[in-house]
C-alpha positions in Angstrom: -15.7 27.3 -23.0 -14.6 23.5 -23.8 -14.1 21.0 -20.3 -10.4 21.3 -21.5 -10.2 25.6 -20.7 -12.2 24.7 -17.8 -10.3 22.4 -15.7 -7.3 24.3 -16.8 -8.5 27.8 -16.0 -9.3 26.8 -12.3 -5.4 24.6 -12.6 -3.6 27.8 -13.8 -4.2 29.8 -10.8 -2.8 27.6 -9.0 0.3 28.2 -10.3 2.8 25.5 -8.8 1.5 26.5 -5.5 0.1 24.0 -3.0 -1.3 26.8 -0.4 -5.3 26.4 1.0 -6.0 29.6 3.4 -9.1 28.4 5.9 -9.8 28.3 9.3 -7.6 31.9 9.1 -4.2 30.5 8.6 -2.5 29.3 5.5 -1.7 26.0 5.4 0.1 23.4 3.0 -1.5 20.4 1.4 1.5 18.8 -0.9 2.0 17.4 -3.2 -1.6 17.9 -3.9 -3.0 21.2 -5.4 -5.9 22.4 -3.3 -8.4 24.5 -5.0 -11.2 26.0 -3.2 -14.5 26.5 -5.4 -18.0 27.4 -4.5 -20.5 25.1 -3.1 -22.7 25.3 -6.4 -20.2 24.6 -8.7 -19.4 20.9 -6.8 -21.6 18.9 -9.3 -19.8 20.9 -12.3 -16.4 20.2 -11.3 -17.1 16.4 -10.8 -18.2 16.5 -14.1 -15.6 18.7 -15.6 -13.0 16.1 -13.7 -14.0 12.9 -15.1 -14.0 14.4 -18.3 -10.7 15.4 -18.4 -10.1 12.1 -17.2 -9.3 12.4 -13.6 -9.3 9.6 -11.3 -11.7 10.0 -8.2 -10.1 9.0 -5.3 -11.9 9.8 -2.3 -14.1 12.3 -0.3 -14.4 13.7 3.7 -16.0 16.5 5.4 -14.3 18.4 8.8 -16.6 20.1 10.9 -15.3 23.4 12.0 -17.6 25.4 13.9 -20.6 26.3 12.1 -19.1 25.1 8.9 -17.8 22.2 7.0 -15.3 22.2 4.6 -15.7 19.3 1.9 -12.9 18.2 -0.3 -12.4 15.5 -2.8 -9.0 14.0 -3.5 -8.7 13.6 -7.6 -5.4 12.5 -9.7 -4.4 13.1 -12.6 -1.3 11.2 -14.5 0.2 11.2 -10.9 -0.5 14.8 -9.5 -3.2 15.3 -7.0 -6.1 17.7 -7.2 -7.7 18.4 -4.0 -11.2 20.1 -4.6 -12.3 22.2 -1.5 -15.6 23.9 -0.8 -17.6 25.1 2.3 -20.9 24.6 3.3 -23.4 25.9 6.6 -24.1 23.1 9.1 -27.4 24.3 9.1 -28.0 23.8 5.6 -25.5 20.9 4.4 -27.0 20.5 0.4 -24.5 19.8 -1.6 -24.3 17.9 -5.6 -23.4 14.5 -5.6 -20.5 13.2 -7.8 -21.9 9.6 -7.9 -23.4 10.6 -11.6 -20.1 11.0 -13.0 -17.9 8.6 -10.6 -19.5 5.4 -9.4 -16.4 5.3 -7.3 -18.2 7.9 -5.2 -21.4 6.4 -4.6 -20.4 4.5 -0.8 -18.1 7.1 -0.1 -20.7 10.0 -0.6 -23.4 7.7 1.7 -20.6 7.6 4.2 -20.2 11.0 4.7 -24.0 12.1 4.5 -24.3 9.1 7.6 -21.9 10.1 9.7 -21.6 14.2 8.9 -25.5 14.9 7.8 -24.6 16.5 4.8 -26.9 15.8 2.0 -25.6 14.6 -1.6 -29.3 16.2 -3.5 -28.7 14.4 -6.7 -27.5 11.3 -5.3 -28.8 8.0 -7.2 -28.8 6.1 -3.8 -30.7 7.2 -0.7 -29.9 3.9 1.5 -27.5 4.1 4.4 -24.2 2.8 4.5 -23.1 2.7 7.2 -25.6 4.3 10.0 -25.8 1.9 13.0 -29.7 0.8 14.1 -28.5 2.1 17.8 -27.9 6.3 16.1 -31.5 7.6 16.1 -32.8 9.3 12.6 -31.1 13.1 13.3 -27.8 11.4 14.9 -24.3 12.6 12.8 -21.6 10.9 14.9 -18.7 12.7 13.5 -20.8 16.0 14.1 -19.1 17.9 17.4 -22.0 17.6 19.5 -22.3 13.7 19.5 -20.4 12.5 22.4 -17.8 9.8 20.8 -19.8 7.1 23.7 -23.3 8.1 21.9 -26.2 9.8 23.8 -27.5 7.2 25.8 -27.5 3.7 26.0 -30.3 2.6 24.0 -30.9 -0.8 24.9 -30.8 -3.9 22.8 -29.9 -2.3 19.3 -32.8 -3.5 16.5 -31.7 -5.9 13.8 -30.6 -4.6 10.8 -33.1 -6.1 8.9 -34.5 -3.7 6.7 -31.9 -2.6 4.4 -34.0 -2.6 0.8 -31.4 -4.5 -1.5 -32.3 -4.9 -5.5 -35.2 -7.6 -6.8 -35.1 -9.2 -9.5 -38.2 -11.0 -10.7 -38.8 -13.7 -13.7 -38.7 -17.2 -14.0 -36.3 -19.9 -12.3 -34.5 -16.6 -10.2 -34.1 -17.4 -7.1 -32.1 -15.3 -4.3 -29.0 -16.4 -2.4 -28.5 -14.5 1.2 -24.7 -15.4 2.3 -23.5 -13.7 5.4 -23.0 -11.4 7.2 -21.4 -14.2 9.5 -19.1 -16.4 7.9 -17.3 -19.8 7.8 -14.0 -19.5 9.2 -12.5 -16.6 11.0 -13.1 -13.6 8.2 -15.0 -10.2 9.0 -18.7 -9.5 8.8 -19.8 -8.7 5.2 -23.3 -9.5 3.9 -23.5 -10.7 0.1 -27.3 -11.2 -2.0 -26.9 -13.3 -4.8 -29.7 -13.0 -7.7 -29.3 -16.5 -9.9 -30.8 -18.5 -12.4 -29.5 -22.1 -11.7 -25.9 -21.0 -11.0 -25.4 -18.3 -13.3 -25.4 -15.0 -11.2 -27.7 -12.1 -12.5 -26.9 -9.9 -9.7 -25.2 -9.6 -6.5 -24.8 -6.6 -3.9 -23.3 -6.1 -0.8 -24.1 -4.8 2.2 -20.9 -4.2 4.7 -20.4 -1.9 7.6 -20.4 -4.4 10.1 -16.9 -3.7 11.4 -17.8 0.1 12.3 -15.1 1.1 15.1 -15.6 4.7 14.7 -11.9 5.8 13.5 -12.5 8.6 13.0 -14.6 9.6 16.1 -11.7 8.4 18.8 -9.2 9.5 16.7 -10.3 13.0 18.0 -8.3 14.3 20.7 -5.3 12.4 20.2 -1.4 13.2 20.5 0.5 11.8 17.2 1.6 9.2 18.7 -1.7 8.0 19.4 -2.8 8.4 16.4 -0.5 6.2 14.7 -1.3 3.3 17.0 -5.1 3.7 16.1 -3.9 4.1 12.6 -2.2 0.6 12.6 -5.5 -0.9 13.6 -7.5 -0.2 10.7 -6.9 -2.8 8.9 -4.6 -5.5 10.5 -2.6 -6.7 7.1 -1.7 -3.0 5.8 -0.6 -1.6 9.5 2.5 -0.6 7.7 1.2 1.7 5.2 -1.4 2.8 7.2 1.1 4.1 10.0 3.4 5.5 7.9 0.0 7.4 5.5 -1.3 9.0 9.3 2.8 9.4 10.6 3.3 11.5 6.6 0.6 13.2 6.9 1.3 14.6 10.2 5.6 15.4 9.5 4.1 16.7 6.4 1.7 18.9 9.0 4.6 20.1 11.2 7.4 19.9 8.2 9.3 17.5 10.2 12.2 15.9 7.6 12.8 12.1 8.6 16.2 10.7 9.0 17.2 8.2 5.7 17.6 5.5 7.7 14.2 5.9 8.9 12.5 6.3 5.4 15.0 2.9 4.0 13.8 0.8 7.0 9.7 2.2 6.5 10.0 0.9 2.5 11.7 -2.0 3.8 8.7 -2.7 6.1 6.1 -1.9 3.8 7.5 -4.6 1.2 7.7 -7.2 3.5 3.8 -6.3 4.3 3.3 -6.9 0.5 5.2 -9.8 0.1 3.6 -11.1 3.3 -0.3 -10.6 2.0 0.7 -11.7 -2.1 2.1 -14.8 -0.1 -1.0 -15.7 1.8 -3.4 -14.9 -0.8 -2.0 -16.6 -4.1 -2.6 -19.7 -1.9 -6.2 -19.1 -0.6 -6.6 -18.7 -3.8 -5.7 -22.2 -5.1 -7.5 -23.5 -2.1 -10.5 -22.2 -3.3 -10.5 -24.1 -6.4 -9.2 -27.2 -4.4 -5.7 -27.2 -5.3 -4.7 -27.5 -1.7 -0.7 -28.4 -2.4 -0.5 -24.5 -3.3 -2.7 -23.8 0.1 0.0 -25.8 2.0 3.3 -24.2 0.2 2.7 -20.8 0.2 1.2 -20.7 3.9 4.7 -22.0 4.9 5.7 -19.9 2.9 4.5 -16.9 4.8 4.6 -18.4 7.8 9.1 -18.5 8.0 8.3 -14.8 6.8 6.7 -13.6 9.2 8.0 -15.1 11.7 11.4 -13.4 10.4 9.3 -10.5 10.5 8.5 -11.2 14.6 12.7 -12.0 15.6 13.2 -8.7 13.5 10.8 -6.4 14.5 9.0 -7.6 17.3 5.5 -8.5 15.8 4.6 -10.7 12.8 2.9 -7.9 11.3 5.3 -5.2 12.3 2.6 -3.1 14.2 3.3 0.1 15.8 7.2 0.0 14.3 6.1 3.1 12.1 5.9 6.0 14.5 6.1 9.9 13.9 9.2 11.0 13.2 10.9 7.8 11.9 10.6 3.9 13.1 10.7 2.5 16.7 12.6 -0.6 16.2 16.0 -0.4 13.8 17.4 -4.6 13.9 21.0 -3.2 13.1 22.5 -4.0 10.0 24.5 -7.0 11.0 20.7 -8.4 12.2 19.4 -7.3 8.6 22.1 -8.9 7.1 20.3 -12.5 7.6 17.5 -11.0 4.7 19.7 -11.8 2.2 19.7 -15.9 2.3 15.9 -15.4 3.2 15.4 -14.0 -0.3 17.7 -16.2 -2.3 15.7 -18.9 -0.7 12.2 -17.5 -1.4 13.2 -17.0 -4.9 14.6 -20.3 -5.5 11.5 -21.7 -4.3 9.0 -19.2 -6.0 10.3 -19.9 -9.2 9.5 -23.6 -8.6 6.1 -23.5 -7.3 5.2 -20.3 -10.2 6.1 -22.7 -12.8 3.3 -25.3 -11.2 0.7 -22.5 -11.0 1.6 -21.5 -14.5 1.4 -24.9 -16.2 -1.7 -26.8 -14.4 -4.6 -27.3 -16.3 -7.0 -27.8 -13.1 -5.6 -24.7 -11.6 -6.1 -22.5 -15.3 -9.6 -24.4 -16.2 -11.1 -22.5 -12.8 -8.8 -18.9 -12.5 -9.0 -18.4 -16.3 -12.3 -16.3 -17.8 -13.5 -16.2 -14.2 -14.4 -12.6 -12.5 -13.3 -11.0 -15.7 -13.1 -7.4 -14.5 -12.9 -5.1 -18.0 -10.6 -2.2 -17.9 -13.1 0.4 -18.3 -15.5 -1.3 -15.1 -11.6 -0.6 -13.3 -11.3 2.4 -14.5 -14.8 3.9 -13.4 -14.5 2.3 -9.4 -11.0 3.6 -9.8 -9.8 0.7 -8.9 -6.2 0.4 -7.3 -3.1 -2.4 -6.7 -3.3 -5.8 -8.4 -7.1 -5.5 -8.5 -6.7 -2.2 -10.8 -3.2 -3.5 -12.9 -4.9 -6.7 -13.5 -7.8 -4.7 -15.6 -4.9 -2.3 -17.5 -4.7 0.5 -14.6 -1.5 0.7 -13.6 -1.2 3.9 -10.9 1.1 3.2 -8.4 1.9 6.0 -5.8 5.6 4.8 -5.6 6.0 5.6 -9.2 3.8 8.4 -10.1 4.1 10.2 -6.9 6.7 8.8 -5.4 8.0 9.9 -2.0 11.0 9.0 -0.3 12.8 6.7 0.0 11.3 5.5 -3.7 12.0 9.0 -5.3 15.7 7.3 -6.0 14.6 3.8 -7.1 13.1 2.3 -10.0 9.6 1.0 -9.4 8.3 -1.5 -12.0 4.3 -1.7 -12.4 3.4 -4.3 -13.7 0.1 -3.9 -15.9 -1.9 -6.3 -18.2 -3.8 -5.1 -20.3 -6.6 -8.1 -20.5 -9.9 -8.2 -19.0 -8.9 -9.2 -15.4 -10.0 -12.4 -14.7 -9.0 -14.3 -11.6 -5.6 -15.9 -12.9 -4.5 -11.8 -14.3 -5.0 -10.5 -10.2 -2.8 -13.6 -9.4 -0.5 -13.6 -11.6 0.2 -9.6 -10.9 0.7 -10.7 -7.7 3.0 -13.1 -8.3 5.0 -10.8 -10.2 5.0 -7.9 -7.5 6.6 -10.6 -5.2 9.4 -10.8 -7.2 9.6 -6.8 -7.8 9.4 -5.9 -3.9 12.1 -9.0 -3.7 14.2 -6.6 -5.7 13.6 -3.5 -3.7 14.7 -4.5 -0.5 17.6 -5.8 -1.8 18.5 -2.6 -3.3 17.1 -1.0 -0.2 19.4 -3.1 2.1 22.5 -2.5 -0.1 22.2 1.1 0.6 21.1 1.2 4.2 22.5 4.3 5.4 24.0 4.7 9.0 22.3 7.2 11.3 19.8 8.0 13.5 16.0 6.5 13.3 13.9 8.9 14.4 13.7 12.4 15.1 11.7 14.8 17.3 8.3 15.7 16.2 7.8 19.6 16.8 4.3 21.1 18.5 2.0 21.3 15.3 0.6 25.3 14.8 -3.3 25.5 15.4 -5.4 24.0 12.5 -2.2 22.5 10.9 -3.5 20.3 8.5 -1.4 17.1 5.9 -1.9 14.3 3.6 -0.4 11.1 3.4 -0.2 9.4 0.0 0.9 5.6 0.8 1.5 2.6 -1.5 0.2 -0.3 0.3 -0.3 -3.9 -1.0 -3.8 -3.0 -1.9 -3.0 0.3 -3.6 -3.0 4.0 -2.6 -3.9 5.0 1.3 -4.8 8.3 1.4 -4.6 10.1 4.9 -5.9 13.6 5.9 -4.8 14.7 9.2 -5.4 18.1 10.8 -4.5 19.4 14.4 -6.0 21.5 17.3 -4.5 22.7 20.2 -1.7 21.6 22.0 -0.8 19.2 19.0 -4.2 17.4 19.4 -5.8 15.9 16.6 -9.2 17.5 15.6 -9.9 15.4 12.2 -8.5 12.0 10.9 -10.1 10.4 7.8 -7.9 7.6 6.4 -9.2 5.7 2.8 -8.3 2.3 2.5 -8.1 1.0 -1.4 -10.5 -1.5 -0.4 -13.7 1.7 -1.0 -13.0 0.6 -4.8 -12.4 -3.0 -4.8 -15.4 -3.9 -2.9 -17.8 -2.5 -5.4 -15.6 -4.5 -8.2 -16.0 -7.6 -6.8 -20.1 -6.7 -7.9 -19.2 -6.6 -11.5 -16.9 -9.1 -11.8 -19.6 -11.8 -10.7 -22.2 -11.0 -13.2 -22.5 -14.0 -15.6 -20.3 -16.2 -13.2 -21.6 -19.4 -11.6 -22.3 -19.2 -7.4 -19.4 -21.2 -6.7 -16.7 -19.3 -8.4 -17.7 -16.2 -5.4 -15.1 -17.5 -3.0 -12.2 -17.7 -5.4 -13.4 -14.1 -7.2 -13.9 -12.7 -3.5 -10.3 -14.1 -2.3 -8.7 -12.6 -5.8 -10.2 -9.3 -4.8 -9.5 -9.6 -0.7 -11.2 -6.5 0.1 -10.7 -5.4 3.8 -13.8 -5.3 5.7 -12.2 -3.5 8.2 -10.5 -0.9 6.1 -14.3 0.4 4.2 -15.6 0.8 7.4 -13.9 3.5 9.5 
């Protein structure tokens, strides 16, 4: 049988229907398939997947009882594949689908350190994100381990001994940088492997931000939940609110007013426009050009601070809520959006011409951190990183949920080796496209209430959330206990993808060009490392 009848043997019976039965009730995952397969055949499938040409796009475990049930999130030309399968917590061997999908290699360490299930043909033993202070046989997202750990353990050891790569020969020397850093950015430790300047290798170790989402988000109401949610990563608290508040209306089948859904994409395009802002000019300050540095942080500064008179917080946090927004301006309060955009546009289109015709500014972005489409491809790599290197998924157009099932969503894609001045200038360009959309968005603002009720979720009611953020697809699995309580939370930030990247992208670069490739990239810290 060819990969071809495989893949769509197992797709047939699913027949347009987006039903998983577990934990004895039958519950809905859409708009994803979900197809439950055995244990032994995990390995297979990851094979069978990346043939066919599926994009891997993320993996969790949830606990229940004596058993897990694994899934892995796949897409396909814009329709989601969820693989399911179920393993003993006694005996928690499963195939790894790192051999197929270096995009699952941190992902599948992530889960083994915090769940304890074992990945057997896994290239890459280390831990990724295991704490010195969690003794050897400690699984903190394992029921039994109290979310304030066993017992205080006393000044926690350095973490010292994590065995990165050699490499050996004449003239290499190795560069340490990190984990603490100039300036006021996260944790994140990088080692450089050089020749003079060029770079032979670099890795990274992160998982220095750990807050344990997913532990504390345990027992929560929804509400709650889309707080914590909002605090995974500071610059997307849009779309990661509104990924946890879909998943869970998805859970209970809650329909949101369209006021609510306009004023959400509304939001989440001013997020993007706020983050292409900030980092098209950190950009140009890496390289020195500082008159770039200076315009677009004024810039983002007027829009954010827009932002603050019209929603209450510069970054809009906790205005996404279940069941709709918490804060609706009025129209006539909106209505000041428009001069703000005519503005921004007149003075974009000056300051894009001076990044698009200064030789300083192209002699450093262009060649450098080439990423090639194929390296993209493999790390399934999302947003501007991804459309830079000729991948041009974006949830809002291939799977697009409301309110961007009416409107026309322009990607834009190039289709060159994705150096430094390609992730730019797609960022400059989504600017202008988001510009765009909230016009269109505030010409048909509809009247009407913001919010409605959320109703008690059913036992084990379970939902994903598909978001397009300014990074690139969030992902959001949410499913419910008793009383409406939240028994398992896993949230993927685009970042799981990027990070890796950024590895590739340095080879054969020069030392110095790792803060401009690094601020191209701007992974979150805080959104790998749940």
């Amino acid at each position: 049988m060819s990969r071809f009848d495989w893949l769509s043997e197992y797709l047939a019976r699913l027949q347009d229907e987006h039903v998983l039965v577990r934990h004895g009730t039958a519950t809905r995952l859409a708009p994803a398939h979900v197809l439950e397969i055995d244990a032994e055949d995990w390995g297979r499938a990851g094979q069978e997947a990346n043939a066919f040409g599926c994009r891997w796009a993320g993996v969790w475990a949830d606990q229940a009882g004596e058993d897990f049930a694994i899934f892995c999130l796949l897409e396909y030309e814009g329709d989601y594949l969820i693989l399911s399968t179920f393993l003993s917590v006694a005996t928690p061997l499963l195939p790894s689908h790192t051999p197929y999908y270096p995009a699952a290699d941190r992902p599948e360490r992530h889960v083994q350190d915090m769940s304890g299930i074992v990945f057997a043909d896994h290239p890459d033993t280390r831990r990724w994100t295991r704490h010195q202070a969690w003794e050897e046989g400690d699984y903190p997202l394992r029921h039994d381990f109290p979310v304030a750990g066993r017992e205080d353990p006393g000044e926690t050891p350095p973490d010292d001994k994590y065995r990165f790569l050699r490499v050996q020969g004449a003239g290499v020397c190795e560069i340490p940088v990190g984990p603490v850093h100039a300036g006021i950015i996260e944790p994140g430790h990088f080692r450089f492997q050089a020749v003079g300047e060029t770079v032979l290798n670099l890795e990274q170790h992160l998982g220095y931000t750990h807050k344990g989402i997913e532990k504390i988000a345990v027992g929560r109401n929804s509400h709650a939940l889309a707080r914590l949610a909002g605090r995974i990563s500071g610059d997307s608290t849009v779309a990661h609110s509104w990924a946890a508040c879909q998943a869970m209306e998805r859970a209970v089948g809650v329909s949101l007013p369209a006021r609510a859904l306009v004023l959400r994409a509304l939001l989440a395009e001013r997020e993007r426009i706020a983050n292409h802002l900030g980092d098209i000019g950190a950009i140009c300050n890496d390289v020195g050009f500082a008159f770039a540095f200076y315009q677009f942080s004024r810039l983002r500064e007027i829009w954010q601070r827009r932002s603050a008179e019209l929603f209450g917080h510069r970054l809009m946090m906790d205005v996404v809520i279940p069941g709709g927004i918490a804060t609706d301006p009025g129209t006539e309060a909106l209505a000041v959006l428009a001069g703000d955009h005519r503005r921004l546009r007149a003075e974009l289109q000056t300051l894009f011409d001076i990044l698009e015709d200064h030789p300083s500014l192209e002699d450093r972005l262009l060649g450098t951190g080439c990423l090639k489409p194929e390296t993209a491809r493999q790390f399934g790599c999302l947003g501007y990183v991804g459309r830079a290197s000729g991948q041009g998924f974006d949830v809002r157009h291939h799977n697009a949920y409301p309110p961007y099932d009416r409107l026309s969503v322009t990607v834009p894609v190039l289709n060159q080796a994705g150096d430094v001045a390609a992730r730019m200038q797609v960022r400059m360009q989504e600017i202008l496209i988001a510009l765009d959309l909230i016009d269109q968005l505030l010409e048909e603002l509809p009247e009407g209430d913001i919010c409605r009720d959320m109703p008690v979720p059913a036992d084990n009611a379970e939902g994903i959330g598909c978001i397009e953020g300014w990074r690139g697809e969030i992902f959001t699995y949410v499913r419910f206990g008793q009383a409406g309580r939240i028994v398992r939370f896993f949230p993927r930030d685009p970042s799981w993808f990027s990070w890796p990247a950024l590895e590739c992208m340095m080879l054969e670069n020069i030392v110095p060009d790792f803060p401009v490739c690094n601020k191209s990239v701007n992974g979150s810290y805080s959104g790998q490392d749940l």
